[in-house]
Phi, psi and omega in degrees: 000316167287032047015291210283317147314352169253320222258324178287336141331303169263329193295347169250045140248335160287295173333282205303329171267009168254347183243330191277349171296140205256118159315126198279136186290138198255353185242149160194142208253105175253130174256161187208158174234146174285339149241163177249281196226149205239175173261137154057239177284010185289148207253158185251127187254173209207104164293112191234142170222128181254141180213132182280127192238354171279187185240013199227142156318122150253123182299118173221191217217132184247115209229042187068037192039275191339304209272011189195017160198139168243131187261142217224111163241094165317139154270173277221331201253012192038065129270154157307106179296171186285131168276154189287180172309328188251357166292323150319304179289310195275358187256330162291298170313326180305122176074027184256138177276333168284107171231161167296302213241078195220123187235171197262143189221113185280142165234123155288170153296156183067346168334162162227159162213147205223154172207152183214134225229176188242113183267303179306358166248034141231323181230138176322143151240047173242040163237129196276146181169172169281168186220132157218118193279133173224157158228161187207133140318108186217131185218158167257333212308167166242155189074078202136152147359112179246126156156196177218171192199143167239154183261164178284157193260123185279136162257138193231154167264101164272087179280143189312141106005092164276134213265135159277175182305319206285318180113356158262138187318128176226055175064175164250000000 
């Protein structure tokens, strides 16, 4: 019986560190808004930056953005806002393994490679509220970087357009 208690014993000390280590992610994916809230239609730009956080060259893939980040905007009740016509075509493109466009992009360390986006041409934004954005990377490709990565979600505000008597905008 004391065998069989040693033996459950080192088997649970041994397991978690030789099967349960999490592989350190080598990319990490930040977004920035040029503002947290805005008026009415004003456009909002978005800033995405992926940076090699290894000690090693990484491979990721330049594929028209669209087809290898999805971009994710929540309301206040975490539904999905609605998206424009091309918030659509580019939310389709995401993740199709046939692409026109895929080029291979070496990150040394501490690299970065940045895009920068419009929120309003992908999703309606005419109902005021909080918002909350995220984007994630995802790639397949062979000779490169597998995986998938999210960036932390930023919160945007969208406040009504306030009208004057006359019917020109007087801000919020």
């Amino acid at each position: 019986m004391k065998k069989i208690l040693l033996l459950i014993i080192l088997s649970a000390l041994i397991v978690p560190f030789g099967h349960c280590q999490e592989s350190k992610q080598p990319l990490q994916l930040v977004i920035k808004s040029d503002k947290e809230v805005c008026v009415g239609a004003e456009a909002i730009k978005i800033e995405v930056s992926m940076k090699n956080i290894s000690n090693e060259e990484v491979i990721v893939w330049h594929a028209g953005f669209w087809a290898n980040h999805k971009i994710v905007l929540l309301d206040k009740n975490k539904k999905t806002a609605p998206l424009t016509d091309f918030g659509k075509r580019c939310r389709g493109a995401f993740n199709q393994m046939a692409r026109d466009k895929n080029a291979r992009r070496p990150l040394a360390p501490g690299q970065e490679d940045k895009y920068e986006f419009e929120l309003n041409k992908l999703y309606l934004l005419d109902s005021p509220g909080i918002y909350y954005l995220t984007v994630t990377y995802e790639e397949s490709q062979p000779d490169g970087w597998i995986g998938s990565i999210t960036s932390d979600t930023i919160a945007l505000e969208v406040k009504e357009e306030r009208r004057s008597i006359s019917g020109v905008s007087a801000g919020a």
